[in-house]
N, C-alpha and C positions, 0 to 999 in steps of 0.2 A: 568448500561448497560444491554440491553434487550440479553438473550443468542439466539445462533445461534437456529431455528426451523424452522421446514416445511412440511405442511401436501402435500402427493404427494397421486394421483389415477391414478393407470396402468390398464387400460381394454380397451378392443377390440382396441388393438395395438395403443393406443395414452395415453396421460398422461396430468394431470394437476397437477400442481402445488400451493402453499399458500404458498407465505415464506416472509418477510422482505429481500429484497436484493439490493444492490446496483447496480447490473447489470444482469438484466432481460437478457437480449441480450447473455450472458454469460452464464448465469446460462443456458437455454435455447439449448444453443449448446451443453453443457458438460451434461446435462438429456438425450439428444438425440445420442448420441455417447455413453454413458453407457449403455444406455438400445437396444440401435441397431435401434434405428428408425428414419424416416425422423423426420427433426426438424420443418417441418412444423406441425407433430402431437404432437409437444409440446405445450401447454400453459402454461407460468407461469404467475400469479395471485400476483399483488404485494401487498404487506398490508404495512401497516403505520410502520415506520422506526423511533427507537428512538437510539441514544449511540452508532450506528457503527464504527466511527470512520476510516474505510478503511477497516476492516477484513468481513463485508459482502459483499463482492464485489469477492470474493471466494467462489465457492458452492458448494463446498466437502460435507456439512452437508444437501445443500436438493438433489443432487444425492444419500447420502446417503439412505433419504426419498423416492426416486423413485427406487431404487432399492430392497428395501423394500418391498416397494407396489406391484412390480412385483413379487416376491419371497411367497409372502403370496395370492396375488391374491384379496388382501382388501386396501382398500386406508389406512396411516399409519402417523401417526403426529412421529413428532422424535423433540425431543427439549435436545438439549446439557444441560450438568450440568456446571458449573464453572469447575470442574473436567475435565471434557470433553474438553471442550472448552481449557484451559491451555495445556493440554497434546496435541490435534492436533491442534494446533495454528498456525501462521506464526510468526515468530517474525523476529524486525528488524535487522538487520545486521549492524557490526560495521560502525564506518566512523571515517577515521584519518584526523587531521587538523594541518595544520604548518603553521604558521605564522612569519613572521618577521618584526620588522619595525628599519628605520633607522632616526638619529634627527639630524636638523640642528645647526649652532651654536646658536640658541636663544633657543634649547633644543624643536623645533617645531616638528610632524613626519612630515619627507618630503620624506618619500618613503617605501611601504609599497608592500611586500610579501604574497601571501597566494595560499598555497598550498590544496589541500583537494581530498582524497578519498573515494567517497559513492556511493553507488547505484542508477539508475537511477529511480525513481515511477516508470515508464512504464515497467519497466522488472519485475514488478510482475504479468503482463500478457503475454509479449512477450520477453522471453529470450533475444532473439538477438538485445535487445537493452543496450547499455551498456554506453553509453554518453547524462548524465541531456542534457534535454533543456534548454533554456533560462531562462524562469519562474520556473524553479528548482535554476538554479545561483543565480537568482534575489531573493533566500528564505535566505539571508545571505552571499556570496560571492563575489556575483561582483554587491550588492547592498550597498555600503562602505558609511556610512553616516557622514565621515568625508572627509574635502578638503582637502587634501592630492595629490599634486603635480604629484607624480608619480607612477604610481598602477598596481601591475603586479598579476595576476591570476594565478593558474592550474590546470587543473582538470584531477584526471585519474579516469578510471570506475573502478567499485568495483561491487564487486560480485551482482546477483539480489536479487531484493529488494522484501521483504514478507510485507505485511500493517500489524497491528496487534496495533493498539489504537492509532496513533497519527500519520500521513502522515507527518507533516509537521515537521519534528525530525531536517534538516538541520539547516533551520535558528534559531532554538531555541540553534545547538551547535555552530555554526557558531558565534552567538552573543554571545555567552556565553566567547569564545573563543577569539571574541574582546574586548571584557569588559575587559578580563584578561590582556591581552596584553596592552593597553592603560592606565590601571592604572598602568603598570610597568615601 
């Protein structure tokens, strides 16, 4: 995985930017609100993107670049260490799963439980969202790859969600969590 980097140039009240990021748009607003300018004098310059996994899509690290630039008055490449990177990271946030299933008399499941509290993706940009969408359920929840009669879900929201190497964390416990179940 390519570390977080971004060369930023602040002169005569506008900025460019060079970074790998997953959200120009983003990044772009939070450069122009840090350094006090319209964001129409931002440019950010996307370069080729390898390993992000969902934590360049946060631009803590090329605001940091453009603050920089502004503070020395020279345009300023800033490239995280692994060091760096670990210590201001986002990392994911837990997620509890309850399951239960119930068996007929041929020992078949014929009715089946699941409970689960995680974070919504989208509230790694917008707090005040706190209930997955649909295509979040459907990552292991109320995607149930077994016929099983009668199928009951729930979902409570759980705290917001930070990206930090692997977006798609649900369905990998969600299954993880039927496996277990089913072989019991």
């Amino acid at each position: 995985m390519e570390p977080q980097a971004a060369t930023a140039s602040v002169a005569d009240g506008r900025c460019d930017v060079w970074s790998c990021t997953q959200f120009p748009q983003v990044s772009r607003e939070e450069v122009a609100k840090a350094l006090r300018i319209p964001v129409e004098r931002v440019k950010v310059n996307v370069t080729l993107l390898g390993g992000a996994f969902g934590r360049k899509a946060k631009p803590d690290y090329i605001v940091e670049a453009a603050l920089l630039s502004q503070a020395v008055g020279a345009p300023v490449k800033v490239t995280w260490t692994r060091e760096d990177d670990i210590h201001h990271d986002y990392y994911h946030t837990v997620n509890a799963q309850h399951l239960e299933a119930a068996l007929d008399r041929e020992r078949h499941v014929s009715a089946w439980l699941h409970r689960t509290v995680f974070p919504a993706i989208p509230s790694t940009f917008k707090p005040d969202i706190t209930y997955a969408s649909d295509g979040e359920l459907g990552q292991g929840v109320v995607d149930l790859p077994y016929a099983i009669p009668n199928i009951r879900w729930r979902e409570r929201p759980g705290p917001p969600a930070r990206a930090h190497r692997l977006v798609p964390f649900r369905s990998q416990h969600s299954a993880r969590f039927r496996r277990v179940l089913v072989r019991r």
